[in-house]
SEDRENTOR-308697 format. One record per residue: residue in one letter; x, y, z of N, C-alpha, C in turn. Coordinates in steps of 0.2 Angstrom, whole numbers, plus 5000, padded with zeros to 4 digits. Example, Ala and Ser with C-alpha at 12.3 -4.5 7.8 and 13.67 -1.06 7.14 Angstrom:
2
A506649725039506249785039506649845039;S506449895035506849955036506450005039;
***
This chain:
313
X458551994830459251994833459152014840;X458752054843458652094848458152034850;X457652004849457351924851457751864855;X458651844851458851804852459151844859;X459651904858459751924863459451924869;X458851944870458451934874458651874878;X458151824874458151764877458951734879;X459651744878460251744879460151784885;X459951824890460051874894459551844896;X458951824896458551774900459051734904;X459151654897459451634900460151604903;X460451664903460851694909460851704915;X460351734916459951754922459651694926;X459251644920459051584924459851554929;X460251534924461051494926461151534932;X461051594933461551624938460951614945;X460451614943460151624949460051554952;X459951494948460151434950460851424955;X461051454952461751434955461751504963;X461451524962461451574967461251514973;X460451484972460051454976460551394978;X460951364972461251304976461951324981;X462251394979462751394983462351434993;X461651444991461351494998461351405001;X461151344997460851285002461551255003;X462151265000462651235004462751245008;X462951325009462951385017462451355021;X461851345018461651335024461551255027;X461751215021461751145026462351155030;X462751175027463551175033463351225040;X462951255038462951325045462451285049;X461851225045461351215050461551105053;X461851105047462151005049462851025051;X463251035047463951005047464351065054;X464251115054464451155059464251115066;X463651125069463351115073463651045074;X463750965071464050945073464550935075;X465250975071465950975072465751005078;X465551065081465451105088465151035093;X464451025092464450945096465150905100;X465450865094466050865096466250875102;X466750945099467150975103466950975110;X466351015111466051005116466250935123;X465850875116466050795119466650815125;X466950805120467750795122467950835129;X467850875130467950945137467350945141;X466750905143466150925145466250875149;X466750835153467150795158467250835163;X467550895162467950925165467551005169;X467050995166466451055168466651085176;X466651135176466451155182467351155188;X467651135184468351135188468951195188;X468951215190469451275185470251285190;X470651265187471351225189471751285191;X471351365189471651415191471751425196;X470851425199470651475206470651405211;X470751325208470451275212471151235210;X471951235212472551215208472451145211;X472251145219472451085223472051015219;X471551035216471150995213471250965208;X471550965203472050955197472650925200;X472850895194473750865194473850865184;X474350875183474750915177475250855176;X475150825168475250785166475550825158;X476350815159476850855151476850795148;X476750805142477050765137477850785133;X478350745135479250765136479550815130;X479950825131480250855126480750795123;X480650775118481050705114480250655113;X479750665117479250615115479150605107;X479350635102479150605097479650575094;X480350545097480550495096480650425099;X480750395098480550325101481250295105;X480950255110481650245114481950185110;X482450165114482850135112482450055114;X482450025108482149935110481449945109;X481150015106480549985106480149955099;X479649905101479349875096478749885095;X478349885089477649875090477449805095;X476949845098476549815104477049805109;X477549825110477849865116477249905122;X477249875129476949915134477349955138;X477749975136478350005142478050085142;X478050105147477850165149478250225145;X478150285143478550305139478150385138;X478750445139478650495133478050525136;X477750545142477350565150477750595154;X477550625157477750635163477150675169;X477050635174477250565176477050505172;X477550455171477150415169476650365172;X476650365178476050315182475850375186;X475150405188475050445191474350415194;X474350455200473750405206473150475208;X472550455207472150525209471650495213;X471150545213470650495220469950565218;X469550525215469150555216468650605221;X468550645219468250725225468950735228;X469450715226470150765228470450795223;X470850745218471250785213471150735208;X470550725204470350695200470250725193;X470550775191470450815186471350815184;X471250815177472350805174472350835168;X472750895167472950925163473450925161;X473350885155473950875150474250965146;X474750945145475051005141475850965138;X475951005132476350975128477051025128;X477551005129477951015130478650995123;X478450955120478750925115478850965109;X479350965105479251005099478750975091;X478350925095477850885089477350895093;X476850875087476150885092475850825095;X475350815099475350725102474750725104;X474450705105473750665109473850635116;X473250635118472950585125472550545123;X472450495123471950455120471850405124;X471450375128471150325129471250245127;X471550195132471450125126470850125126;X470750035121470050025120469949985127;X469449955132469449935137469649975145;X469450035144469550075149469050085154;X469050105159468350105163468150165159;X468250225157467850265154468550295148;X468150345143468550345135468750425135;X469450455134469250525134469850515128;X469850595125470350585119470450655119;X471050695119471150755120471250815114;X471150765109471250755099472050805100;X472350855094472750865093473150935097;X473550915102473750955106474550985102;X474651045101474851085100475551085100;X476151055099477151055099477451125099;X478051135103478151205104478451225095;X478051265094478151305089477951235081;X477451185086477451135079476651135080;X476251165074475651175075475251105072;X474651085076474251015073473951025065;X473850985062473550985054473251015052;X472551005056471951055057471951085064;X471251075066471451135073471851095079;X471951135083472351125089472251155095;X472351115100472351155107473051145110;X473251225115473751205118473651165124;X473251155129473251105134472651065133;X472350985137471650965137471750945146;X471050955147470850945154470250875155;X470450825156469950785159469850755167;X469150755170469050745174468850665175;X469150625179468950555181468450535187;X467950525182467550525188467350425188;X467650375186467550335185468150275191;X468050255194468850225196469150165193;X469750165191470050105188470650125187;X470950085182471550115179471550095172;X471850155169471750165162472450205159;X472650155154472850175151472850195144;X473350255142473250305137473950305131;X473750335126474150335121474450395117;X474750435112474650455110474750405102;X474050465099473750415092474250455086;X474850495085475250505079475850455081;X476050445089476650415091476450355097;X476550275093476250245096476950215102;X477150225103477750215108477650255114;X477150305115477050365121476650315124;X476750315130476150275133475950275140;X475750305143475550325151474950285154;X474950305161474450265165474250325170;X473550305172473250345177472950295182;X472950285188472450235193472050295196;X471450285195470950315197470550285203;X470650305211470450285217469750315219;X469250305222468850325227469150355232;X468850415233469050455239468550465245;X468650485245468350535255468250585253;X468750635249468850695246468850755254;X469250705259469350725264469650805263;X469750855269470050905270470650925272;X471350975269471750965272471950985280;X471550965285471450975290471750925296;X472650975299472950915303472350885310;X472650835310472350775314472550785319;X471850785324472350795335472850765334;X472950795339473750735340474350745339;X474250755331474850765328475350805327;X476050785326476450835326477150835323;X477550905321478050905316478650865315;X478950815322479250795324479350715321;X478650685325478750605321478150585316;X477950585314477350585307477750595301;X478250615300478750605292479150565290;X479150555286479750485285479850495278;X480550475277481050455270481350385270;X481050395262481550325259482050335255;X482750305255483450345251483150315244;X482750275243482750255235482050265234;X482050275226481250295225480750215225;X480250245226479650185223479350205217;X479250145214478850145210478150155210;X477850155215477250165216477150265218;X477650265218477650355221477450385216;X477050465218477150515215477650535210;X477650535202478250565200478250645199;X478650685201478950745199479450735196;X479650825193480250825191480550885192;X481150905195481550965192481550985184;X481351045181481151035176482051085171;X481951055166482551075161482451155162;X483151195164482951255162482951315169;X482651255176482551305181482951315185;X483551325182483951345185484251415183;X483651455178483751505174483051565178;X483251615180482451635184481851635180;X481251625180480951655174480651735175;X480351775168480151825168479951875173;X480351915177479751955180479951955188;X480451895190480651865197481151915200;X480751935207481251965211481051925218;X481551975222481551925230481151915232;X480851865235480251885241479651855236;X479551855229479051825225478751755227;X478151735226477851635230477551625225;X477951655217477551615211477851535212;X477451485209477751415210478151415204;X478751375202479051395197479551325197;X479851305192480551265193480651175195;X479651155197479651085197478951075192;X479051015192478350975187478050925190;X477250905192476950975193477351015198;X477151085199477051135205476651115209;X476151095208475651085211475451005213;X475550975220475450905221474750885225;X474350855225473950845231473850735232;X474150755237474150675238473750655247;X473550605247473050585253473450525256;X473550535262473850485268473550425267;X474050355265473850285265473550285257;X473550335252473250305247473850325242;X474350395240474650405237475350455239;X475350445245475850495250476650495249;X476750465245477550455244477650495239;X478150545237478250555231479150565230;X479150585225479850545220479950625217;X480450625219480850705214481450685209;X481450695202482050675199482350745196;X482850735199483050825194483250795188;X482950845181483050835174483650895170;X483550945175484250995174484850995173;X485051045168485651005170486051045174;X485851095180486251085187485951075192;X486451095199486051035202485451095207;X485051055210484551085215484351035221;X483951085224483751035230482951025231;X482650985234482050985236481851015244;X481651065246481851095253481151115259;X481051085264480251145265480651185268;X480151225266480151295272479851305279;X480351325282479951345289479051365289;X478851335292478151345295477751285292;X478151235288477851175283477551145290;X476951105290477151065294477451015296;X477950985293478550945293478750945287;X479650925290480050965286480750915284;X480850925278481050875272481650915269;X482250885265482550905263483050865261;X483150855251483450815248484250795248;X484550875252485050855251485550895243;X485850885241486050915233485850855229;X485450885224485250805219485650845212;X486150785210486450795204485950835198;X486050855194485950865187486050835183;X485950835176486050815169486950825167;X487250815171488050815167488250865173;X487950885178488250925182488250895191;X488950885193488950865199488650895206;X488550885211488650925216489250935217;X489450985221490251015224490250985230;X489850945234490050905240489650855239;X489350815246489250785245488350765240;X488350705237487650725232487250655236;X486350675235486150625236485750575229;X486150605226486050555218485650605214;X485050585210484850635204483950625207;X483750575213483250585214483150595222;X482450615224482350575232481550575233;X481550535239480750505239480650535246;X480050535247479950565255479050545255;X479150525260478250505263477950545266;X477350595264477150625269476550605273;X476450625278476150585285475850625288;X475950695288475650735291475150775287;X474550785287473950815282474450895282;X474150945278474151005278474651045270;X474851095271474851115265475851135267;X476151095260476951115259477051165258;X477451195256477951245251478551235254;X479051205247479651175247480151225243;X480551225242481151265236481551235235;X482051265233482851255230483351285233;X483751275239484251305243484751345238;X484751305231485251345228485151425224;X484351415222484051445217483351465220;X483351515225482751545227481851535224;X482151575216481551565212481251495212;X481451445213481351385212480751385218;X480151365215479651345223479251295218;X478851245224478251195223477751185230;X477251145230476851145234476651075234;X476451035241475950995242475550985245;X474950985244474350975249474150905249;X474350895256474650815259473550815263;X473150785261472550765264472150705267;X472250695273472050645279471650585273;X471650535275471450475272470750495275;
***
């Protein structure tokens, strides 16, 4: 009896230890294949954008939201529909060694993607960017950052909602300096169109800033209350831009003294909200022509500030 037991406590011993050995070679395939390529990867996808950091270098980058309603579809749309959509901006113009680099961030309460079409002059894919308070399936990031270093235009998707649909043109630059040009001066170098273009820069006054945010007192030069805050466009290549208030009260687009030239929208209606005098609609467009560095506001709403770094062709 004490034989059979034995060999029962042997063979026990064998099973366990078998299965010890096969679950140490799982771990370690996953720790030494399957790990290391998922990190590969990840890597891929962000190793575009090396070396740029949008904090300490803003002028360099341009910020591309995904809307709040993007993950419903507009009205009229069909598969295979190309209408622009559920972006903002939706056509955006960058120029290599200037402001080639674009950080999407999702502003939507779904989660969405950047994606690349097939036939692009180069491929990037930002995988699953994060919805406010809607978390992606698997993992997530809250913004992605790619760098275009390729020139064309390229069109993107996002891959849960095929109705989203944005554009980039991607130019050769100069990656000239914003250093004004002899000569020049604050007087005649600027110029306004009363209706936008479609080839402009789009901004927006964004939903909301008409509310201060966190922390805001007088005298404060944090950027706050446009999208982007931050613009950099280059004379003769992409120097128009387009302000559309998305608020619903109203505000202005205004420079401030010491701008080198000097702009002002006038009251742009809001979302269901009029101006109390005269309005100059819900958008405006303004050309700039003189190189150098903006800072613009809101006549009505102090906190409200943006910038453009306007650079010589």
């Amino acid at each position: 009896m004490s034989d059979m037991s034995a060999k029962g406590s042997t063979a026990v011993g064998v099973i366990v230890a078998l299965l010890i050995i096969g679950a140490v070679g799982v771990i370690g395939f996953y720790q030494f294949e399957v790990a290391p390529s998922q990190l590969l990867t990840i890597t891929t996808t962000t190793s575009s954008s090396a070396g740029v950091n949008c904090q300490t270098s803003p002028s360099e980058c341009v910020n591309v939201t995904m809307i709040s309603g993007a993950s419903s579809p507009y009205s009229g749309y069909a598969s295979g529909s190309t209408q622009l959509y559920g972006y903002s901006p939706l056509t955006l113009t960058v120029v290599i060694g200037v402001n080639n680099t674009v950080v999407f961030t999702n502003q939507d309460v779904a989660f969405h993607t950047a994606t690349s079409n097939t036939g692009d002059p180069a491929s990037f894919d930002s995988g699953c960017i994060n919805g406010q308070g809607a978390t992606c399936p698997s993992s997530g990031a809250s913004s992605y950052q790619f760098t275009f270093t390729v020139a064309g235009t390229y069109l993107y998707h996002c891959d849960y909602h095929p109705w989203m649909q944005g554009k980039i043109i991607v130019i050769q630059g100069s990656g000239a300096s914003p250093t004004p040009s002899a000569g020049s001066t604050t007087t005649s170098a600027a110029s306004s169109s009363a209706s936008a273009s479609s080839s402009a820069v789009q901004a927006t006054i964004v939903s909301g800033a008409s509310v201060p945010y966190s922390g805001y007192s007088s005298g404060s030069t944090q950027l706050y209350g446009y999208s982007p805050v931050n613009i950099t466009v280059v004379i003769g290549v992409n120097n128009t831009v387009t302000w559309t208030n998305m608020d619903s009260s109203f505000h202005t687009v205004t420079s401030v003294s010491g701008d080198p030239a000097s702009f002002d929208s006038g009251c742009l209606n809001g979302v269901g909200a009029s101006c109390p005098g005269t309005s100059a609609g819900n958008s405006f467009t303004y050309t700039f022509t003189v190189p150098g560095t903006y800072v613009y506001h809101c006549s009505y709403h102090p906190w409200m500030r943006g910038e453009v770094t306007v650079l010589a062709a």
